[in-house]
Backbone as CSV, one residue per row, in Angstrom:
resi,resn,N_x,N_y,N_z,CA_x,CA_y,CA_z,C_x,C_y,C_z
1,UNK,116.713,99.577,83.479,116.989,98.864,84.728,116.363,99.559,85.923
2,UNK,116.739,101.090,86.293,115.848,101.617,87.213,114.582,102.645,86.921
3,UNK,113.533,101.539,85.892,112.583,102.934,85.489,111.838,102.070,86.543
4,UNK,110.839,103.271,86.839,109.938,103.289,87.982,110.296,102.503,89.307
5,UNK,111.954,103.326,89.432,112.304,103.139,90.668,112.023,104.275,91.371
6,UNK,111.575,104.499,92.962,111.069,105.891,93.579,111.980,106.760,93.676
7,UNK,111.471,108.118,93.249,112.603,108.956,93.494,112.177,109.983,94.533
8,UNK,113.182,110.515,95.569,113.030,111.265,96.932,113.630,112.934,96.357
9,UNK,113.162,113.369,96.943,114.048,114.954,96.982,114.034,115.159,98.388
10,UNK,115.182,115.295,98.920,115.542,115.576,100.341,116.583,116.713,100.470
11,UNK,116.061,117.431,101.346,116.629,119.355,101.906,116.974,119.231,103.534
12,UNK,117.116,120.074,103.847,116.921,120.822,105.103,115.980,121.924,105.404
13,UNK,114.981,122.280,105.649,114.633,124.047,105.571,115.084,124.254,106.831
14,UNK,114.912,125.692,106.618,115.477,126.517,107.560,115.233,126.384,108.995
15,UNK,116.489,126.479,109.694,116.581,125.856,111.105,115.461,126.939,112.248
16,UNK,114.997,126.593,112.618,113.782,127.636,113.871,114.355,127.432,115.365
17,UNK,114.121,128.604,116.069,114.492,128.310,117.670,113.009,128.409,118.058
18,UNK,113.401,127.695,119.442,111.906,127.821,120.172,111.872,128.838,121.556
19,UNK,111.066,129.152,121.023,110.799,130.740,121.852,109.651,131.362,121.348
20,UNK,109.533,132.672,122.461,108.455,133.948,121.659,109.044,134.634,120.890
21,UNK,109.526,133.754,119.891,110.102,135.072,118.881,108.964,135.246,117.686
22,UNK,109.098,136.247,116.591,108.544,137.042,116.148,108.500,136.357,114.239
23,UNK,107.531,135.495,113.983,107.763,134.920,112.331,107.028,135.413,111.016
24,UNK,107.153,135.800,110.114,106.178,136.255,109.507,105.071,135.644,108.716
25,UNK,104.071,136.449,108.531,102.924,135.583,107.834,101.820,136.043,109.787
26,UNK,100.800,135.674,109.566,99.355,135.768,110.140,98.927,134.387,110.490
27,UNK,98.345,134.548,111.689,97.522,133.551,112.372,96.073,134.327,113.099
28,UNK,94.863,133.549,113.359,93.886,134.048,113.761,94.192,133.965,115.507
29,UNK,93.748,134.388,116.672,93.855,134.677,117.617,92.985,135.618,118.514
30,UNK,92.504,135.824,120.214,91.670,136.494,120.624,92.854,137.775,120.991
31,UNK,94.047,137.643,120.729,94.966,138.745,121.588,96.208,138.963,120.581
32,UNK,97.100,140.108,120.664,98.205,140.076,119.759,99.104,139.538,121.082
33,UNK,100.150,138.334,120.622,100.824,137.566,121.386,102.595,138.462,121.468
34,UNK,102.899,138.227,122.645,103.896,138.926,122.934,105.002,138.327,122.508
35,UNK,106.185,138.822,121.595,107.162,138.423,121.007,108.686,138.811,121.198
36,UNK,110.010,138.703,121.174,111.064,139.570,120.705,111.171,139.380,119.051
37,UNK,111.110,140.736,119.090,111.469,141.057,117.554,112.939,140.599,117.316
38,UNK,113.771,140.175,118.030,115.046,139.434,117.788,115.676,138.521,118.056
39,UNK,115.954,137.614,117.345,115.725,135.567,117.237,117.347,135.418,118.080
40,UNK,117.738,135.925,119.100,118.969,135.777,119.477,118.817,134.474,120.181
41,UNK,120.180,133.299,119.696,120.002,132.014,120.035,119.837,132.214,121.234
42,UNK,120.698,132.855,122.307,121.202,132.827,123.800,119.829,132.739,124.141
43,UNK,118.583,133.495,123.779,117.253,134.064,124.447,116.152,132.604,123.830
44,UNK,116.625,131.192,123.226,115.974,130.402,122.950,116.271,128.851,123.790
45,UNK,114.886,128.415,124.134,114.480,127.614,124.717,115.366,126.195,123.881
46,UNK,115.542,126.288,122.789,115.967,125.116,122.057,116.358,125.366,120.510
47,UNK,116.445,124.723,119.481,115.916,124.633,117.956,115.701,123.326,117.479
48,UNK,114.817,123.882,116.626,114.562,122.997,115.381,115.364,122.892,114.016
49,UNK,115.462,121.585,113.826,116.107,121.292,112.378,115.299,120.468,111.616
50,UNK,114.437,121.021,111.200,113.332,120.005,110.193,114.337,119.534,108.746
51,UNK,114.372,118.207,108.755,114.736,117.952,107.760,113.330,116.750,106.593
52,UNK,113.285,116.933,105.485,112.138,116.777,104.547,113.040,115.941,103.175
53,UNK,112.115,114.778,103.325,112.143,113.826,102.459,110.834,113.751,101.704
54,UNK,111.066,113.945,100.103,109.505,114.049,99.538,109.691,113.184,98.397
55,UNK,108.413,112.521,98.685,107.960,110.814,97.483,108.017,111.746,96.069
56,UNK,108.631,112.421,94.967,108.137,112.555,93.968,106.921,112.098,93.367
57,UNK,107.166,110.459,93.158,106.365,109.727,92.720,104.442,110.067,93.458
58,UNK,104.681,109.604,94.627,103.795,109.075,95.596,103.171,110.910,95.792
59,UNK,103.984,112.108,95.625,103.504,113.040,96.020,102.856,113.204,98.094
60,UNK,104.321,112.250,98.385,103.717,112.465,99.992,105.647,113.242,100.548
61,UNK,104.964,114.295,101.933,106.336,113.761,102.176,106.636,113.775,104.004
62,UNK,107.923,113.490,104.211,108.041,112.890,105.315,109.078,113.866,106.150
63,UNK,109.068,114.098,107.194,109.604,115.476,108.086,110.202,114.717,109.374
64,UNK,111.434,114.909,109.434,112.080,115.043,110.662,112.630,116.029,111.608
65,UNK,112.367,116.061,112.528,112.728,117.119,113.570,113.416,116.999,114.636
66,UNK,114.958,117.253,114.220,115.866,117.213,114.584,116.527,118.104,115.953
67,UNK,117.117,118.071,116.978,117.406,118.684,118.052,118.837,119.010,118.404
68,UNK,120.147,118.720,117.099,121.149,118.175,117.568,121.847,118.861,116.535
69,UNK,122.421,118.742,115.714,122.749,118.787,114.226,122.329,118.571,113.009
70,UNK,122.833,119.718,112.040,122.168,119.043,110.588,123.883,118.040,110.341
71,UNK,123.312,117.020,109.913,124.800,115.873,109.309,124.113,115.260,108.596
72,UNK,125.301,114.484,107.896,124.672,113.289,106.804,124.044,112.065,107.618
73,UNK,125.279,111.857,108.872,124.452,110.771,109.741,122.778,110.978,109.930
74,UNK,122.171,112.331,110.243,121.084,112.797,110.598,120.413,112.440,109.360
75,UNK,121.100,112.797,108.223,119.682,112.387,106.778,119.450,110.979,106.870
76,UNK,120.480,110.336,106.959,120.431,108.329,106.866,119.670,108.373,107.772
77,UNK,119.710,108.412,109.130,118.959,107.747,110.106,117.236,108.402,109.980
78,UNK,117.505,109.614,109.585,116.002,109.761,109.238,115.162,109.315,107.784
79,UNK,116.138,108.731,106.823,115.523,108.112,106.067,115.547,106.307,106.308
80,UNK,116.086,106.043,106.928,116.174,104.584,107.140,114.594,104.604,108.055
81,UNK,114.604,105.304,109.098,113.639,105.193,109.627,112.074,104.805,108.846
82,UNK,111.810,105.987,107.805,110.998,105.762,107.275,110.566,104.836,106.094
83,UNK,111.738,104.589,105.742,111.974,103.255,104.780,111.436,102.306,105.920
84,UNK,112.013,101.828,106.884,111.319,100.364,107.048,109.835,100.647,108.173
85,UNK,109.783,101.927,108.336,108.223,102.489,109.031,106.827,102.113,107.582
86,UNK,107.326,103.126,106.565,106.563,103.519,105.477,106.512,102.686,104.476
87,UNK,108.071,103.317,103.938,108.161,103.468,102.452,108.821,101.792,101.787
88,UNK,108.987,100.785,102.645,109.464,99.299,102.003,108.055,98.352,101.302
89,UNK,107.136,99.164,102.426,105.729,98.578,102.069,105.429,99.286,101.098
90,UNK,105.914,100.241,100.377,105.105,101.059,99.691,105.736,100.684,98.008
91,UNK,107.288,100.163,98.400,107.936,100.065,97.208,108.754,98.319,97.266
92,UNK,107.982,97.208,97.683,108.490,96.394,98.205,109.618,95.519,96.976
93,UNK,109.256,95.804,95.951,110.159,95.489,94.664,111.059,96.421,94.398
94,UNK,111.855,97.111,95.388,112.552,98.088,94.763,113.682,97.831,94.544
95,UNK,115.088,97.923,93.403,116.041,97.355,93.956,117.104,98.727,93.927
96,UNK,116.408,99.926,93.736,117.312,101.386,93.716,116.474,102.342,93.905
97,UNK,116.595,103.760,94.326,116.408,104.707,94.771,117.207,106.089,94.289
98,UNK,116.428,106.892,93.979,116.996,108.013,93.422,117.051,108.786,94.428
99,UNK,118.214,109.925,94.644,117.560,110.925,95.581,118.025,112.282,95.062
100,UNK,117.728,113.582,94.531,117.545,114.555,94.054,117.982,115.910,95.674
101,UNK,119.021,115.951,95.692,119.826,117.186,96.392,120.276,118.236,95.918
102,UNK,120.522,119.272,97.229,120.929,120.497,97.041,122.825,120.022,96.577
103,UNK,123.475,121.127,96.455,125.282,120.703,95.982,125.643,121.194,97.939
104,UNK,125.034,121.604,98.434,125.431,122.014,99.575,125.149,121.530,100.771
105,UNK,125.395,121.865,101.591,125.206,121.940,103.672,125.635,119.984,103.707
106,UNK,124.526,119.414,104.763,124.932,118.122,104.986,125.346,117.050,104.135
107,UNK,124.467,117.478,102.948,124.066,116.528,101.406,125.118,116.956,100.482
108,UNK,126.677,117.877,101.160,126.646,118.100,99.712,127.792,117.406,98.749
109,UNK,127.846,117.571,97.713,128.525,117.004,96.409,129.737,116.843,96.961
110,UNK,130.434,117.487,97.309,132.072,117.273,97.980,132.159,116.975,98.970
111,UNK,130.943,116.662,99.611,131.291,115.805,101.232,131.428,114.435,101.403
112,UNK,132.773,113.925,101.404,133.500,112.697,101.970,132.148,111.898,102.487
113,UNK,132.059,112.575,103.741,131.030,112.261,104.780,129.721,111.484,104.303
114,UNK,129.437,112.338,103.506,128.078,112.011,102.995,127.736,110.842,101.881
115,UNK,128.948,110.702,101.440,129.229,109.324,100.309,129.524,108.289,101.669
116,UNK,130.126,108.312,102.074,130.590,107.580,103.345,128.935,106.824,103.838
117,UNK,128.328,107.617,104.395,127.426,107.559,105.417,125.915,106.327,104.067
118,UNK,126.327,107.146,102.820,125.716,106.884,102.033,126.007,105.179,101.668
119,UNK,127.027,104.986,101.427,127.404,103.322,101.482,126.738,102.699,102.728
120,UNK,126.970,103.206,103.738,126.400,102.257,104.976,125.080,101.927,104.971
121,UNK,124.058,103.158,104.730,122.933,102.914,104.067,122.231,102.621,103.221
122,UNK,123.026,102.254,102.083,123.040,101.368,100.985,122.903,99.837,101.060
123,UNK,124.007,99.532,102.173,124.210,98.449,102.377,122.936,98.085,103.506
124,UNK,122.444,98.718,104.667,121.886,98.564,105.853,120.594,98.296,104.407
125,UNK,120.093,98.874,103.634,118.944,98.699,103.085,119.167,97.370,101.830
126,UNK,119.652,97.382,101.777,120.333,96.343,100.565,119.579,97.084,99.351
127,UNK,120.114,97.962,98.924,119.309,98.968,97.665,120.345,99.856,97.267
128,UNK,120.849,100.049,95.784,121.158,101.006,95.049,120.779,102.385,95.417
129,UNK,121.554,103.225,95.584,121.165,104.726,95.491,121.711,105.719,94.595
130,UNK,120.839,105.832,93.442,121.371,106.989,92.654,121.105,108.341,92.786
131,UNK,122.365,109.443,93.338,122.457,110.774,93.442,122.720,111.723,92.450
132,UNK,121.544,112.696,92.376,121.739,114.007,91.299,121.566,114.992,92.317
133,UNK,122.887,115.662,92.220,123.237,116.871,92.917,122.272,117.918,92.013
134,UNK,122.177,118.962,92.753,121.943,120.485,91.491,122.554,121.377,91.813
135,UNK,123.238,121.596,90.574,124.299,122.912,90.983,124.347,124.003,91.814
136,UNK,125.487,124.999,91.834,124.795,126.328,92.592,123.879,127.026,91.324
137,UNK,122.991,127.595,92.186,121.901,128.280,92.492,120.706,127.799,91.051
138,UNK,120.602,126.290,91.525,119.728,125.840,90.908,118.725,125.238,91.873
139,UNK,119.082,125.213,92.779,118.423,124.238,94.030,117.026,124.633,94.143
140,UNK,116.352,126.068,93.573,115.054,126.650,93.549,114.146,125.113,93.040
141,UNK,114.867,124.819,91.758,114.940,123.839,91.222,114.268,121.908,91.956
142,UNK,114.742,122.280,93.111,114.542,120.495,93.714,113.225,120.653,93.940
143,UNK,112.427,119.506,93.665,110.708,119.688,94.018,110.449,119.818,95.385
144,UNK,111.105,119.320,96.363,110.952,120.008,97.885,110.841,120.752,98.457
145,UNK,111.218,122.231,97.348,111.187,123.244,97.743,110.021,124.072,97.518
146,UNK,109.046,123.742,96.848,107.630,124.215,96.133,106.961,123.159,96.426
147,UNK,106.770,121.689,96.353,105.786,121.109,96.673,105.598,120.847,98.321
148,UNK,106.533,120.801,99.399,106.737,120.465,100.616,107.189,121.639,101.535
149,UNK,108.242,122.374,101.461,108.467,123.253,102.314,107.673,124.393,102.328
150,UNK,107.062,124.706,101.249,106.011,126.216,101.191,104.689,125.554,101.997
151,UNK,104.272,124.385,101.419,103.569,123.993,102.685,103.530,123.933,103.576
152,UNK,104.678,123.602,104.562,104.983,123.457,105.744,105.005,125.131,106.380
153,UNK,105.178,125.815,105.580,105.675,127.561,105.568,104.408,128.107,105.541
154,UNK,103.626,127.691,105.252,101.747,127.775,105.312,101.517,127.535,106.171
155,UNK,101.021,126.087,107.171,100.825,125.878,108.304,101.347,126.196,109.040
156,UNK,103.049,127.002,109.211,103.687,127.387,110.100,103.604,129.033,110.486
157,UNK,102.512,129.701,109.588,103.134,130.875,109.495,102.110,131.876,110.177
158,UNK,102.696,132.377,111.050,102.799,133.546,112.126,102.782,132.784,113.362
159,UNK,103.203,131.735,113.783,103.191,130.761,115.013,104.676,130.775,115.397
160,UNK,104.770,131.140,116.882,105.806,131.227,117.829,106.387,129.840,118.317
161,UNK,107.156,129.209,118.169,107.293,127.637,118.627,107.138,127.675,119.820
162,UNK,106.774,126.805,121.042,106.535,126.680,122.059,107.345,125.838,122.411
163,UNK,107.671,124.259,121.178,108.262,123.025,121.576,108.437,122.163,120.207
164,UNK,109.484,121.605,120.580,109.796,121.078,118.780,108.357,120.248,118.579
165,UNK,107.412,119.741,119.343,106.766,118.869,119.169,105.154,119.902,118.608
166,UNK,104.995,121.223,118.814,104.466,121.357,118.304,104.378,122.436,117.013
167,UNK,105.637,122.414,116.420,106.226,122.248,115.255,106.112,120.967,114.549
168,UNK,106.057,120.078,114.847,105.526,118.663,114.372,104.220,117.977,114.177
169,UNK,103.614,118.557,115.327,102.378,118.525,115.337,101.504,119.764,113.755
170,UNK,101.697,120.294,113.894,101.365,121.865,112.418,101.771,121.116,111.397
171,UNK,103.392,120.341,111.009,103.785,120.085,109.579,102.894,119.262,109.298
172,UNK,102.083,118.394,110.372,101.540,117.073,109.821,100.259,117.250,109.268
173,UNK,99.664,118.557,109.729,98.325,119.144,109.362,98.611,119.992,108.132
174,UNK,99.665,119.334,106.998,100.212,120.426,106.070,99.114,119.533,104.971
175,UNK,98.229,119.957,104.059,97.142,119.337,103.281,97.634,120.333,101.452
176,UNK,97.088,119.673,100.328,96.804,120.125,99.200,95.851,119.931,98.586
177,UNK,95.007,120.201,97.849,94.359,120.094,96.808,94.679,118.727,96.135
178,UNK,96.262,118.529,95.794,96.551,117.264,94.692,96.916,116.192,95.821
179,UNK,96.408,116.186,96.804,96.720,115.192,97.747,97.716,115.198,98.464
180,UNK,98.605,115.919,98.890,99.771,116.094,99.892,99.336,115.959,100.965
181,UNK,100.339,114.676,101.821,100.046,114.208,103.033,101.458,114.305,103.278
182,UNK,101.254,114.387,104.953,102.728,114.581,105.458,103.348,113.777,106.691
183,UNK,103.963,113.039,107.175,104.077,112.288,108.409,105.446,112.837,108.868
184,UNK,105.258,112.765,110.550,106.332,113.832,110.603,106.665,112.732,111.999
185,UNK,108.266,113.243,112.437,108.275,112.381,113.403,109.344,113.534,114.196
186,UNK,109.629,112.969,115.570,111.235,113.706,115.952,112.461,112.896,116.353
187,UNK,113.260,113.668,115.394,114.362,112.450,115.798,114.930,113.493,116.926
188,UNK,115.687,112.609,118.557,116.526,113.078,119.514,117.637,112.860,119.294
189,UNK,118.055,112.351,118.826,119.437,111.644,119.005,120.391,112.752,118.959
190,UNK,121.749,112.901,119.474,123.059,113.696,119.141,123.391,113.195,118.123
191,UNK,123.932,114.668,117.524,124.948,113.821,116.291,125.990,115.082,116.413
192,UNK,127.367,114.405,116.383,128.772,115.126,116.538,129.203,115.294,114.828
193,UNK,129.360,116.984,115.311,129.968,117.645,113.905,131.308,117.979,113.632
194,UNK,132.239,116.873,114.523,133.696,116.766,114.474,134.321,115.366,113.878
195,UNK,132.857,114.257,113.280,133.357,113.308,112.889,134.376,113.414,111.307
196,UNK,135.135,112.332,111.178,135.791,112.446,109.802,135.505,110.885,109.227
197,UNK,136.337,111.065,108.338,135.602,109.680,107.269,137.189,108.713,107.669
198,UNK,136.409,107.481,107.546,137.126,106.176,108.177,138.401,106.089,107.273
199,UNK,139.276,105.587,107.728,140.965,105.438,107.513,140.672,104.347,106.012
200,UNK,139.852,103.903,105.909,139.611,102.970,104.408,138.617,104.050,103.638
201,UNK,138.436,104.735,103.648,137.296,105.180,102.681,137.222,105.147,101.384
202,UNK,138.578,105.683,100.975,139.006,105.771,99.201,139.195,104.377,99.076
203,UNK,138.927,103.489,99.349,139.103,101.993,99.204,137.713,101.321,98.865
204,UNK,136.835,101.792,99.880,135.351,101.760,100.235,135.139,102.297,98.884
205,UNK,135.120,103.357,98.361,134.274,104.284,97.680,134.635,103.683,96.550
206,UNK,136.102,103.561,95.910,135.965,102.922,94.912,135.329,101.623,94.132
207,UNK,135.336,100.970,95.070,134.159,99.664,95.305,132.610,100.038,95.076
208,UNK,132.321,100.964,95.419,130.862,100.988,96.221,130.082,102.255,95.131
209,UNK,131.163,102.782,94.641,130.760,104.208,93.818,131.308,104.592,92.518
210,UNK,130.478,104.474,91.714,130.441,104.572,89.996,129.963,106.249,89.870
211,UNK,131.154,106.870,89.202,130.481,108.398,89.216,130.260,108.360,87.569
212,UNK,129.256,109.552,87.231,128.631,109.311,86.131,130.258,109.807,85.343
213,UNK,130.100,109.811,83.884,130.960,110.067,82.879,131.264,111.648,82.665
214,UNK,129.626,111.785,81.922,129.849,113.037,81.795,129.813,114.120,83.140
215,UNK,129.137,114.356,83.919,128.823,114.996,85.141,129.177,114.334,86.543
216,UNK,130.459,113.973,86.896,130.941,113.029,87.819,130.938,114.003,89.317
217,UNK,130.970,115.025,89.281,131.026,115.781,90.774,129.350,116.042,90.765
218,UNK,128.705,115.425,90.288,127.045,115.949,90.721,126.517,114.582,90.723
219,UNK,126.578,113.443,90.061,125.663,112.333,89.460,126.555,110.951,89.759
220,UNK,125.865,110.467,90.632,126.792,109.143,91.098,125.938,107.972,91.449
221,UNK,126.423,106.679,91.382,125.902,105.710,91.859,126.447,104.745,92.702
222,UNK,125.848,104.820,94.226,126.153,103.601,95.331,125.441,102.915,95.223
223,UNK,126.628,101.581,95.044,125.978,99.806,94.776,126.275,99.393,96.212
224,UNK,124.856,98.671,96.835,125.399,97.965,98.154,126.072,96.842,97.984
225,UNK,126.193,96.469,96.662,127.282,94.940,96.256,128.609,95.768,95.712
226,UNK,129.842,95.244,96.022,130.982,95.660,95.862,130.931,95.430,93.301
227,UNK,131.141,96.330,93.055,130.989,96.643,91.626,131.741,95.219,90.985
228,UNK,131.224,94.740,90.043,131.561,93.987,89.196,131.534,94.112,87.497
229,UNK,130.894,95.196,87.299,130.593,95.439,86.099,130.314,96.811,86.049
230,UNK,130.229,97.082,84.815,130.219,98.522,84.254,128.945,99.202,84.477
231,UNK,128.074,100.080,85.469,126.820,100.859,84.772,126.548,102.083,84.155
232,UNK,125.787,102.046,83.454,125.446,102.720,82.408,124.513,103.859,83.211
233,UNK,124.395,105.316,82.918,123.589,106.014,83.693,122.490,106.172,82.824
């Protein structure tokens, strides 16, 4: 039923402030550029929260740069975005979606939130989403982390941020050999890290969410149609 449906691996990497602070790795230059050797938030202009969605399939991937919070709201809205920017044209027969996560931070396995946020975007797309968590300390494991973020960790490396935008500007110039292309965008928006999950949820979820049999706290499936039948993983 869902073979050669697209599958995503979506992370967070590591959050950056913007400032002269001090990163490792080499860049070419006429001068050695003046730095603090210590990333103290108080002494930063701003941060960055790049968050990275990568096509398995397609071998492309897609970067948001965030100003506000890492949340689950923040992964939806930056993948909805690129779903109806990119990726609807790219998969216009699709009727499910895999997505391949860490067990932790915004995405993770025991967050209410994130099943929550996950139905709405289920439904906003009218598409199935099937989730495979990876345990602790398997996450080395998610392809985002070797095919997309070491890239991005390449073009980024020995460069002082100036401005989230040209942190955005570098990921997009992130290139491979096997064809890795990257489109990067910035999301502004606030997002509040005091929200909780709606007074119906366990009502919602049971409807909306089939957890697998054997592996039910890692492997789940949101139907944007309220369940009528049994699926099979």
């Amino acid at each position: 039923m869902y073979k050669r449906q697209p599958v995503f691996s979506i992370d967070t990497k590591k959050k950056e402030l913007v400032g002269p602070f001090r990163r490792g790795g080499q860049v070419y230059c006429d001068r050695s550029p003046r730095c603090r050797d210590h990333d103290f938030p108080s002494f930063a202009s701003g941060k960055i929260i790049p968050y990275g969605i990568y096509d398995v399939q397609k071998n492309t991937g897609y970067m948001s740069f965030g100003i506000s919070h890492d949340t689950a709201g923040f992964f939806c809205d930056n993948f909805k975005y690129y779903w109806y920017r990119v990726l609807q044209d790219i998969y216009p027969h699709a009727t499910a979606i895999m997505l391949l996560c860490d067990g932790g931070g915004s995405n993770s396995s025991s967050s209410r939130l994130f099943k929550q946020e996950l139905i709405k975007l289920s439904e906003d797309l009218h598409i199935d989403i099937i989730v495979a968590h990876y345990p602790p300390y398997t996450s080395k494991w998610n392809p985002i982390e070797h095919r997309l973020f070491s890239q991005i960790t390449r073009v980024w490396s020995g460069i002082s941020f100036e401005s989230v935008e040209q942190a955005c500007e570098l990921a997009a110039e992130a290139r491979t050999k096997s064809g890795l292309c990257v489109f990067t965008n910035i999301n502004r928006k606030k997002y509040d890290t005091s929200r909780c999950v709606d007074s119906n949820y366990d009502d919602v979820c049971q409807r909306h969410i089939t957890f697998d049999e054997e592996l039910p706290k890692w492997n789940y499936k949101v139907s944007w149609r309220d369940k009528k039948y049994q699926v099979i993983f």
